[in-house]
C-alpha positions as CSV (number, residue, x, y, z in Angstrom):
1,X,41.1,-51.6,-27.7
2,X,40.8,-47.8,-27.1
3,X,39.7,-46.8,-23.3
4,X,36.0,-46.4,-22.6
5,X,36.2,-42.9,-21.5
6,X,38.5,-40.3,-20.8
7,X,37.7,-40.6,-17.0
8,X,39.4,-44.4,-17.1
9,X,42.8,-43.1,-19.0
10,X,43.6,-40.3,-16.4
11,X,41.4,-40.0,-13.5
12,X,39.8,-37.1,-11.9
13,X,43.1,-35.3,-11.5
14,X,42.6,-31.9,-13.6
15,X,46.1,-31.3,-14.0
16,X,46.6,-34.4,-15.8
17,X,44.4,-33.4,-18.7
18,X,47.0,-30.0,-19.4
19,X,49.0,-32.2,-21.9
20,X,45.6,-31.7,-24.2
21,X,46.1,-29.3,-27.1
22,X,44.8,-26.6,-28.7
23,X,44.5,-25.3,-31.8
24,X,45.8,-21.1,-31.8
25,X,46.2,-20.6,-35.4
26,X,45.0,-22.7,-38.7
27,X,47.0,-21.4,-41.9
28,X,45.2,-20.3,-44.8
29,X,46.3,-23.2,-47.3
30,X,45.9,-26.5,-44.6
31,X,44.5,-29.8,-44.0
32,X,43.0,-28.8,-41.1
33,X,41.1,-25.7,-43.0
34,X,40.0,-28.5,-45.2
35,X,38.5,-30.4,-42.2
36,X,37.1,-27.4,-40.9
37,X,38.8,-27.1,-37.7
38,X,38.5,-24.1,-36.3
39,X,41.0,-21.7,-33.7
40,X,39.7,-22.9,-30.2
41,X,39.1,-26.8,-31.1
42,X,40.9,-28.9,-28.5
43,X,42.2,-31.9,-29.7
44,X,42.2,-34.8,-26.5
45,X,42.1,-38.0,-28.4
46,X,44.7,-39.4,-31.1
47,X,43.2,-42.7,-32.7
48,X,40.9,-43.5,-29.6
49,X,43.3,-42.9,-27.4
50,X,43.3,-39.6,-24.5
51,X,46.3,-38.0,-26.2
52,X,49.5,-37.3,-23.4
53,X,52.4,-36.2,-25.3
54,X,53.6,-32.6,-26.2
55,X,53.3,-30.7,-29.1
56,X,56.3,-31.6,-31.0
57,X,55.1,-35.0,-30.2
58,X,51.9,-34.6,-32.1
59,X,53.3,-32.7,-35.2
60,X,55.6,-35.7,-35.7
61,X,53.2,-38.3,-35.4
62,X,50.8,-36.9,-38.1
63,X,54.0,-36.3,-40.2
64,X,54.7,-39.6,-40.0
65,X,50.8,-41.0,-40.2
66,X,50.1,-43.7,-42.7
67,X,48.7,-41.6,-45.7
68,X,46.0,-44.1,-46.6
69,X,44.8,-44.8,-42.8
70,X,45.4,-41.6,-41.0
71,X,44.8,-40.3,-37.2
72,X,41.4,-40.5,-35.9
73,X,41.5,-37.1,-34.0
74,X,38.9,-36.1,-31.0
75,X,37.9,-33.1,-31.1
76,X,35.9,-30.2,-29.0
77,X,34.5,-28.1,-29.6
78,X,32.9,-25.5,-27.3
79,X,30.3,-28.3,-25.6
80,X,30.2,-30.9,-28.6
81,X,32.0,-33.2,-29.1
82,X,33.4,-35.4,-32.7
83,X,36.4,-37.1,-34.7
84,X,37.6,-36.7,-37.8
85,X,40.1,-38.2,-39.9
86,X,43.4,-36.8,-40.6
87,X,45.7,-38.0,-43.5
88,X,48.9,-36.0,-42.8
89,X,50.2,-32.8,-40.8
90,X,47.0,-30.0,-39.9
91,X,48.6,-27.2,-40.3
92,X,48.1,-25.1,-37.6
93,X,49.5,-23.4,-34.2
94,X,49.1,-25.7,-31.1
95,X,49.2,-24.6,-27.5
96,X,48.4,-26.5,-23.9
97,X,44.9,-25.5,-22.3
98,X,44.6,-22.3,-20.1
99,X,44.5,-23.0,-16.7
100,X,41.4,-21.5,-16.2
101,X,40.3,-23.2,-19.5
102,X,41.4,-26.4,-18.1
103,X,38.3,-27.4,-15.7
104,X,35.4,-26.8,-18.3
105,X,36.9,-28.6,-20.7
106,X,37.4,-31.8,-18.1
107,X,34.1,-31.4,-17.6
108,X,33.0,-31.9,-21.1
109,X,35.2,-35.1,-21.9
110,X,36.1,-36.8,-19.2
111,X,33.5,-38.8,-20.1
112,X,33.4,-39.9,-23.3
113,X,33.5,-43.5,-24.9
114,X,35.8,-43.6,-27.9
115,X,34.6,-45.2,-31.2
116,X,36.5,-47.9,-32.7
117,X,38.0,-46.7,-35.8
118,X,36.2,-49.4,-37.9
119,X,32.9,-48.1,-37.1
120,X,34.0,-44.5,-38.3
121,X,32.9,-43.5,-41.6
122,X,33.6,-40.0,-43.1
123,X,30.5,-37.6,-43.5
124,X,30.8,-33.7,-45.2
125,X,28.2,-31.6,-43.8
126,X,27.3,-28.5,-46.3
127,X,24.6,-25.6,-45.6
128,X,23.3,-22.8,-47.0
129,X,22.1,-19.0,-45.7
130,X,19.2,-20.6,-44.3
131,X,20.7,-24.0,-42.2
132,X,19.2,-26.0,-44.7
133,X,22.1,-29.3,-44.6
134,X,22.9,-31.8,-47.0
135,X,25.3,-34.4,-45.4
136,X,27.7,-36.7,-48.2
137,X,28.4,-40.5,-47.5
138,X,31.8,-40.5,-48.4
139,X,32.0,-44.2,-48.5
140,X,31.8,-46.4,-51.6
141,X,28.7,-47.0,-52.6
142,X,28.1,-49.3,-55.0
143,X,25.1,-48.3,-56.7
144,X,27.1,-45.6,-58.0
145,X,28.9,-47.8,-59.9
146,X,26.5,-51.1,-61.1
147,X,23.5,-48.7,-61.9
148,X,24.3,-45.3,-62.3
149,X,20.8,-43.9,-63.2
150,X,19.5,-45.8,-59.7
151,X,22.2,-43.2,-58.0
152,X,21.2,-40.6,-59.5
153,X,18.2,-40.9,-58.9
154,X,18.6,-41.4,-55.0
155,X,20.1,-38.3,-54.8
156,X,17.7,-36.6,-56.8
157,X,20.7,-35.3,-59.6
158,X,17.9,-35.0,-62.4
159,X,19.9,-33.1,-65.2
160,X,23.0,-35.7,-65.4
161,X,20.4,-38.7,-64.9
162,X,18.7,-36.9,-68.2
163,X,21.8,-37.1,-69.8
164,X,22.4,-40.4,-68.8
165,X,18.9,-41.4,-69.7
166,X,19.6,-40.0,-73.3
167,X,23.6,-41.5,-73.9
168,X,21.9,-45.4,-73.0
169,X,19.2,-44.2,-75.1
170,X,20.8,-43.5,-78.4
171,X,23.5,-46.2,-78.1
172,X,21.2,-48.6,-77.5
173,X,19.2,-47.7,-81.1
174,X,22.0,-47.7,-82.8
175,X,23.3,-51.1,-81.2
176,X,23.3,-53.3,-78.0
177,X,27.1,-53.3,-78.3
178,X,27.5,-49.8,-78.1
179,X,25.1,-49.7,-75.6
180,X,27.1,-52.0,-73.6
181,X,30.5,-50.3,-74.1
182,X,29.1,-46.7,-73.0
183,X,27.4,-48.2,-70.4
184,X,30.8,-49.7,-68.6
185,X,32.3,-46.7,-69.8
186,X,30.4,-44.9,-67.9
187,X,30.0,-46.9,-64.7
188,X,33.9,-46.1,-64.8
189,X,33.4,-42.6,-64.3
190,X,30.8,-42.5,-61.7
191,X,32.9,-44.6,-59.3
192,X,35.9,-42.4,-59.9
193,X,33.7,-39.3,-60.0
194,X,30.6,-39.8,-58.2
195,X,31.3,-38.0,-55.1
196,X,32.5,-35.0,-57.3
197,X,30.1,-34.5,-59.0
198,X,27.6,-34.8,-55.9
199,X,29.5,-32.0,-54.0
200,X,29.3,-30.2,-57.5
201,X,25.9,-30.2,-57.7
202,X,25.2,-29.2,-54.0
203,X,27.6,-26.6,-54.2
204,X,25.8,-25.0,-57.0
205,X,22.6,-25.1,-55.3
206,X,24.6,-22.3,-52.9
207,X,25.8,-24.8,-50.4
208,X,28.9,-24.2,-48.7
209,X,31.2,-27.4,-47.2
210,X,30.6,-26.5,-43.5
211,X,32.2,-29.9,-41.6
212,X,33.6,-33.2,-42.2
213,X,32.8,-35.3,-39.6
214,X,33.9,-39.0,-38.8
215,X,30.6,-40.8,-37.6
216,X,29.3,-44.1,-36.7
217,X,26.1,-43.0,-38.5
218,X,23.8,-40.6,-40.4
219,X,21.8,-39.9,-37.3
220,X,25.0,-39.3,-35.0
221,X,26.0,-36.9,-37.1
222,X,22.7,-35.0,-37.1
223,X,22.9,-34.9,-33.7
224,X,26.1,-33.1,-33.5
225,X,25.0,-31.0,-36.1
226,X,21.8,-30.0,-34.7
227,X,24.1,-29.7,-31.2
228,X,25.8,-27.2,-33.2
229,X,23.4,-25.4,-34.8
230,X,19.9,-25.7,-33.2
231,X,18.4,-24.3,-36.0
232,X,20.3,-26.9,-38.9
233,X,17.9,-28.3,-41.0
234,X,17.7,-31.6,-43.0
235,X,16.1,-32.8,-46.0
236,X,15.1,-36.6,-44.6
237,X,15.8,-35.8,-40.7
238,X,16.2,-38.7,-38.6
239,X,16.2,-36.1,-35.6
240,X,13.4,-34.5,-35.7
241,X,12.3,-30.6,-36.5
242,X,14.7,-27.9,-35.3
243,X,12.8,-26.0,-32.4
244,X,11.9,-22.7,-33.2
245,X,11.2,-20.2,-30.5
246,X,7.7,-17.9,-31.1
247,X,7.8,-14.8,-31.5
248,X,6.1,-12.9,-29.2
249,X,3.0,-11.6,-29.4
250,X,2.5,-7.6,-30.0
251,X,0.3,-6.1,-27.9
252,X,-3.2,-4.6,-28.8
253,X,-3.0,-1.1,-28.1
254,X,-6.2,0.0,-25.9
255,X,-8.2,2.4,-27.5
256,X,-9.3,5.7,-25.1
257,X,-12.4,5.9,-24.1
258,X,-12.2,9.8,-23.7
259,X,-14.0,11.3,-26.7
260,X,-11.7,13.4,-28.7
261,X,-9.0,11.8,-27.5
Protein backbone atom coordinates (compact mmCIF):
# COMPACT_ATOMS: atom_id res chain seq x y z
CA UNK A 1 0.00 0.00 0.00
CA UNK A 2 1.54 3.36 -0.94
CA UNK A 3 1.61 6.13 2.04
CA UNK A 4 -1.38 8.50 2.33
CA UNK A 5 0.57 11.65 1.89
CA UNK A 6 3.87 12.83 1.70
CA UNK A 7 3.58 14.42 5.20
CA UNK A 8 3.25 10.60 6.75
CA UNK A 9 6.55 9.25 4.71
CA UNK A 10 8.91 12.05 6.01
CA UNK A 11 7.58 14.47 8.44
CA UNK A 12 7.72 18.15 8.58
CA UNK A 13 11.49 18.12 8.47
CA UNK A 14 12.32 20.24 5.14
CA UNK A 15 15.64 18.94 4.76
CA UNK A 16 14.32 15.58 4.44
CA UNK A 17 12.48 16.28 1.22
CA UNK A 18 16.27 17.52 -0.65
CA UNK A 19 16.65 13.81 -1.91
CA UNK A 20 13.58 15.03 -4.44
CA UNK A 21 14.74 15.50 -7.96
CA UNK A 22 14.67 17.68 -10.59
CA UNK A 23 14.56 17.67 -13.96
CA UNK A 24 17.68 20.35 -15.59
CA UNK A 25 17.69 19.18 -19.06
CA UNK A 26 15.25 16.81 -21.35
CA UNK A 27 17.22 15.71 -24.58
CA UNK A 28 15.70 16.36 -27.83
CA UNK A 29 15.00 12.50 -28.83
CA UNK A 30 13.49 11.15 -25.15
CA UNK A 31 10.83 9.40 -23.31
CA UNK A 32 10.36 12.07 -21.17
CA UNK A 33 9.84 14.68 -24.33
CA UNK A 34 7.27 12.14 -25.30
CA UNK A 35 5.58 12.49 -21.89
CA UNK A 36 5.92 16.06 -21.97
CA UNK A 37 7.96 16.69 -19.10
CA UNK A 38 9.26 19.72 -18.96
CA UNK A 39 12.90 21.48 -17.40
CA UNK A 40 11.64 22.43 -13.85
CA UNK A 41 9.26 19.33 -13.10
CA UNK A 42 10.22 17.78 -9.75
CA UNK A 43 9.80 14.36 -9.61
CA UNK A 44 8.87 13.31 -5.50
CA UNK A 45 7.04 10.03 -6.00
CA UNK A 46 8.29 6.66 -7.71
CA UNK A 47 5.27 4.10 -7.93
CA UNK A 48 3.25 5.79 -4.99
CA UNK A 49 6.03 5.97 -2.99
CA UNK A 50 7.92 9.69 -1.64
CA UNK A 51 11.02 8.94 -3.65
CA UNK A 52 14.54 8.97 -1.19
CA UNK A 53 17.32 7.76 -3.20
CA UNK A 54 19.92 9.63 -5.32
CA UNK A 55 20.13 10.23 -8.79
CA UNK A 56 22.08 7.37 -9.97
CA UNK A 57 19.55 5.57 -7.92
CA UNK A 58 16.69 6.63 -10.07
CA UNK A 59 18.36 6.30 -13.57
CA UNK A 60 18.95 2.64 -12.62
CA UNK A 61 15.71 1.87 -11.51
CA UNK A 62 13.85 3.09 -14.68
CA UNK A 63 16.66 1.16 -16.62
CA UNK A 64 15.78 -1.68 -15.04
CA UNK A 65 11.75 -0.97 -14.94
CA UNK A 66 9.53 -3.75 -16.26
CA UNK A 67 8.83 -2.58 -19.86
CA UNK A 68 5.17 -3.53 -19.88
CA UNK A 69 4.34 -2.21 -16.24
CA UNK A 70 6.58 0.79 -15.86
CA UNK A 71 7.21 3.55 -12.95
CA UNK A 72 4.29 5.54 -11.86
CA UNK A 73 6.20 8.93 -11.48
CA UNK A 74 4.75 12.04 -9.36
CA UNK A 75 5.28 14.86 -10.71
CA UNK A 76 5.14 18.92 -10.05
CA UNK A 77 4.78 21.03 -11.55
CA UNK A 78 4.95 24.74 -10.56
CA UNK A 79 1.57 24.42 -8.09
CA UNK A 80 -0.14 21.30 -9.78
CA UNK A 81 0.32 18.35 -9.26
CA UNK A 82 0.02 14.60 -11.59
CA UNK A 83 1.59 11.10 -12.49
CA UNK A 84 2.41 9.68 -15.41
CA UNK A 85 3.63 6.40 -16.51
CA UNK A 86 7.11 5.71 -17.50
CA UNK A 87 8.11 2.56 -19.56
CA UNK A 88 11.96 2.94 -19.44
CA UNK A 89 14.86 5.53 -18.85
CA UNK A 90 13.51 9.64 -19.30
CA UNK A 91 16.15 10.97 -20.76
CA UNK A 92 17.03 13.86 -19.13
CA UNK A 93 19.55 15.89 -16.58
CA UNK A 94 18.52 15.43 -12.84
CA UNK A 95 19.63 17.64 -10.05
CA UNK A 96 18.54 17.88 -6.08
CA UNK A 97 16.10 20.92 -5.19
CA UNK A 98 17.65 24.45 -4.50
CA UNK A 99 17.70 25.25 -1.07
CA UNK A 100 15.74 28.09 -1.51
CA UNK A 101 13.49 26.03 -3.87
CA UNK A 102 13.20 23.55 -1.23
CA UNK A 103 10.37 25.10 1.09
CA UNK A 104 7.70 26.02 -1.71
CA UNK A 105 7.90 22.95 -3.05
CA UNK A 106 7.18 21.14 0.61
CA UNK A 107 4.56 23.24 0.73
CA UNK A 108 2.90 21.94 -2.36
CA UNK A 109 3.18 18.11 -1.69
CA UNK A 110 3.62 17.36 1.51
CA UNK A 111 0.30 16.64 1.31
CA UNK A 112 -0.76 14.63 -1.15
CA UNK A 113 -2.51 11.14 -1.19
CA UNK A 114 -0.98 8.86 -3.69
CA UNK A 115 -3.24 6.86 -6.13
CA UNK A 116 -2.98 3.25 -6.35
CA UNK A 117 -1.56 2.28 -9.51
CA UNK A 118 -4.68 0.20 -10.53
CA UNK A 119 -6.84 3.11 -10.48
CA UNK A 120 -4.38 4.96 -13.00
CA UNK A 121 -5.35 5.01 -16.47
CA UNK A 122 -3.34 6.83 -19.21
CA UNK A 123 -5.01 10.16 -20.75
CA UNK A 124 -3.17 12.40 -23.77
CA UNK A 125 -4.31 15.83 -23.54
CA UNK A 126 -4.02 17.74 -27.17
CA UNK A 127 -4.94 21.63 -27.83
CA UNK A 128 -4.92 23.88 -30.35
CA UNK A 129 -4.05 28.02 -30.74
CA UNK A 130 -7.18 28.62 -29.06
CA UNK A 131 -7.12 26.09 -25.63
CA UNK A 132 -9.68 24.15 -27.25
CA UNK A 133 -8.64 20.32 -25.62
CA UNK A 134 -9.40 16.99 -26.78
CA UNK A 135 -8.30 14.35 -24.13
CA UNK A 136 -7.67 10.34 -25.54
CA UNK A 137 -8.73 7.32 -23.34
CA UNK A 138 -5.90 5.31 -23.92
CA UNK A 139 -7.41 2.23 -22.52
CA UNK A 140 -9.04 -0.61 -24.52
CA UNK A 141 -12.12 -0.01 -25.43
CA UNK A 142 -14.09 -2.39 -26.74
CA UNK A 143 -16.49 -0.83 -28.87
CA UNK A 144 -13.66 -0.12 -30.98
CA UNK A 145 -13.33 -3.51 -31.73
CA UNK A 146 -17.11 -5.44 -31.71
CA UNK A 147 -18.72 -2.37 -33.54
CA UNK A 148 -16.50 -0.19 -35.24
CA UNK A 149 -19.08 2.26 -36.86
CA UNK A 150 -20.63 2.64 -32.98
CA UNK A 151 -16.80 4.07 -32.31
CA UNK A 152 -16.72 6.05 -34.80
CA UNK A 153 -19.44 7.43 -34.34
CA UNK A 154 -18.75 8.35 -30.57
CA UNK A 155 -15.95 10.19 -31.45
CA UNK A 156 -17.57 11.92 -34.20
CA UNK A 157 -14.73 10.50 -37.04
CA UNK A 158 -17.43 10.93 -39.93
CA UNK A 159 -15.13 10.46 -43.07
CA UNK A 160 -13.66 6.77 -41.98
CA UNK A 161 -17.27 5.85 -40.58
CA UNK A 162 -18.38 6.78 -44.39
CA UNK A 163 -15.97 4.63 -45.53
CA UNK A 164 -16.83 2.06 -43.32
CA UNK A 165 -20.51 2.63 -43.95
CA UNK A 166 -19.72 1.98 -47.73
CA UNK A 167 -16.99 -1.28 -47.42
CA UNK A 168 -20.16 -3.28 -45.18
CA UNK A 169 -22.24 -1.82 -47.69
CA UNK A 170 -20.93 -3.26 -50.92
CA UNK A 171 -19.80 -6.58 -49.41
CA UNK A 172 -22.88 -7.16 -48.03
CA UNK A 173 -24.70 -6.87 -51.85
CA UNK A 174 -22.42 -8.91 -53.19
CA UNK A 175 -22.66 -11.62 -50.29
CA UNK A 176 -23.26 -12.06 -46.49
CA UNK A 177 -19.91 -14.00 -46.51
CA UNK A 178 -17.97 -11.38 -47.61
CA UNK A 179 -19.64 -9.15 -45.59
CA UNK A 180 -18.70 -11.23 -42.73
CA UNK A 181 -15.01 -11.63 -43.61
CA UNK A 182 -14.47 -7.69 -44.15
CA UNK A 183 -16.24 -7.07 -41.24
CA UNK A 184 -13.75 -9.21 -38.80
CA UNK A 185 -11.16 -8.01 -40.99
CA UNK A 186 -11.78 -4.90 -40.13
CA UNK A 187 -12.60 -5.11 -36.40
CA UNK A 188 -8.82 -6.33 -36.53
CA UNK A 189 -7.59 -3.15 -37.51
CA UNK A 190 -9.52 -0.87 -35.36
CA UNK A 191 -8.30 -2.64 -32.22
CA UNK A 192 -4.70 -2.56 -33.39
CA UNK A 193 -5.26 0.93 -34.87
CA UNK A 194 -7.96 2.69 -33.29
CA UNK A 195 -6.05 4.96 -31.10
CA UNK A 196 -3.93 5.92 -34.28
CA UNK A 197 -6.04 6.81 -36.14
CA UNK A 198 -7.93 9.01 -33.40
CA UNK A 199 -4.75 11.02 -32.63
CA UNK A 200 -4.57 11.20 -36.53
CA UNK A 201 -7.50 12.77 -36.98
CA UNK A 202 -7.22 15.30 -34.02
CA UNK A 203 -3.88 16.14 -35.10
CA UNK A 204 -5.11 17.13 -38.41
CA UNK A 205 -7.72 19.29 -37.03
CA UNK A 206 -4.41 21.41 -35.83
CA UNK A 207 -4.16 19.86 -32.54
CA UNK A 208 -0.89 19.47 -30.98
CA UNK A 209 -0.15 16.39 -28.12
CA UNK A 210 0.23 18.88 -25.18
CA UNK A 211 0.29 16.10 -21.97
CA UNK A 212 -0.04 12.64 -21.06
CA UNK A 213 -1.39 12.37 -17.94
CA UNK A 214 -2.02 9.23 -15.65
CA UNK A 215 -5.51 9.81 -14.02
CA UNK A 216 -8.16 8.14 -11.95
CA UNK A 217 -10.64 9.89 -14.30
CA UNK A 218 -11.81 12.10 -17.12
CA UNK A 219 -12.88 14.81 -14.70
CA UNK A 220 -9.46 14.63 -12.62
CA UNK A 221 -7.74 15.27 -15.42
CA UNK A 222 -9.77 18.38 -16.43
CA UNK A 223 -9.06 19.62 -13.37
CA UNK A 224 -5.42 19.59 -13.67
CA UNK A 225 -5.72 20.76 -17.01
CA UNK A 226 -7.84 23.66 -16.30
CA UNK A 227 -5.22 24.12 -13.13
CA UNK A 228 -2.89 24.51 -15.79
CA UNK A 229 -4.36 26.45 -18.14
CA UNK A 230 -7.38 28.51 -16.79
CA UNK A 231 -8.41 29.25 -20.01
CA UNK A 232 -8.36 25.17 -21.46
CA UNK A 233 -11.41 24.41 -23.04
CA UNK A 234 -13.35 21.09 -23.58
CA UNK A 235 -15.74 19.79 -25.89
CA UNK A 236 -18.11 17.83 -23.17
CA UNK A 237 -16.70 19.59 -19.90
CA UNK A 238 -17.37 17.92 -16.81
CA UNK A 239 -15.72 21.14 -15.09
CA UNK A 240 -17.49 23.73 -16.00
CA UNK A 241 -16.73 26.96 -18.33
CA UNK A 242 -13.27 28.49 -18.17
CA UNK A 243 -13.61 31.97 -16.45
CA UNK A 244 -12.99 34.74 -18.60
CA UNK A 245 -12.10 38.04 -17.18
CA UNK A 246 -14.20 41.30 -18.86
CA UNK A 247 -12.73 43.53 -20.43
CA UNK A 248 -13.01 46.74 -19.28
CA UNK A 249 -15.12 49.19 -20.19
CA UNK A 250 -13.82 52.35 -22.35
CA UNK A 251 -14.83 55.38 -21.17
CA UNK A 252 -17.27 57.93 -22.86
CA UNK A 253 -15.46 60.85 -23.62
CA UNK A 254 -17.40 64.15 -22.22
CA UNK A 255 -18.29 66.30 -24.79
CA UNK A 256 -17.39 70.38 -23.99
CA UNK A 257 -19.88 72.40 -23.42
CA UNK A 258 -17.79 75.53 -24.53
CA UNK A 259 -19.15 76.49 -27.99
CA UNK A 260 -16.37 76.26 -30.56
CA UNK A 261 -14.61 74.17 -28.64
Amino acid sequence: MPDESLEAGLGDNVNAYSSLLVIKEVNAISRARTLRLSVGDVIFGVDGQVYKDGIIEFQTLMEECDEETGVVLTILRKDCIFNVIAYGPLGVTLEFPKPEDLEEIVKNIKSYDFPLREELVVFEVLKNLYRQCEIVDTSPDPVAFYVPPIWLMQNRLFEPLLAVTVIYAITFAVHWVLFVISYILLALYFKRGYLMMLRSFIIYKDYQMWMVIAARDLKEVQQLVRKIDEKARFRNSLVGDPVVAEEPKKKKRKRSSIPGS
